[in-house]
N, C-alpha and C positions, 0 to 999 in steps of 0.2 A: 504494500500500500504506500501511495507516493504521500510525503507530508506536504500539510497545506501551505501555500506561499505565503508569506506573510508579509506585511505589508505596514508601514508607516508613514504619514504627514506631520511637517514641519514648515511654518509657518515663519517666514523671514523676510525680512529689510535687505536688498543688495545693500553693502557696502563699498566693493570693487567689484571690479569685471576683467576675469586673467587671462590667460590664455588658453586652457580648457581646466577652466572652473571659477565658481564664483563663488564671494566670502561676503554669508549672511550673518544677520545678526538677529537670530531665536527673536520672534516679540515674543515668547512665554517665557523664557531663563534669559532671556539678552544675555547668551553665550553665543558667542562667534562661533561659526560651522564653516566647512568649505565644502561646495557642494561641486562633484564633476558632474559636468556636461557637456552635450558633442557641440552646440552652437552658442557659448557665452556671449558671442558679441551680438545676439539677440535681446540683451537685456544692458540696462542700464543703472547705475547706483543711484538710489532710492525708491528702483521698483518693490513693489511688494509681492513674495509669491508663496505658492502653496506648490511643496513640494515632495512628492512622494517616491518612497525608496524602500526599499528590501528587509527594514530596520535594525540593520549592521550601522554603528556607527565605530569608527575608528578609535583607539585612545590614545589620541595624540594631541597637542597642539598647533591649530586647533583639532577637534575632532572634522572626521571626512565623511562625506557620505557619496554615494553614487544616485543620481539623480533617473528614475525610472520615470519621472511625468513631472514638466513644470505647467504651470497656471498664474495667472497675473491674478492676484486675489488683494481685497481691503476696500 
């Protein structure tokens, strides 16, 4: 039996725009995330977006996540 995918949203502020990924800023913890993705330079710093991922978050500084769906959300 295959396990179910699971799935998480995070809800973030651009703060920069890099070269494949973008560095939000959590409105629930205002922790910095850097979130990859295949076309960062479709967004701009102070977009707002909703973004849903695998809910693997790296332990890093900051933490990373991989970006499975973005949405302009707020």
């Amino acid at each position: 039996m295959e396990s179910p995918v699971t799935t998480a949203e995070l809800k973030g502020r651009v703060l920069a725009v890099e070269e494949d990924s973008l560095l939000l800023c959590d409105v629930c913890t205002r922790q910095k995330v850097r979130v990859h993705v295949e076309h960062p330079e479709h967004f701009c710093a102070g977009d707002c977006l909703c973004v849903r991922y695998n809910g693997v978050m790296t332990n890093s500084l900051p933490p990373q996540i991989t970006a499975a769906s973005l949405r302009r959300c707020c």
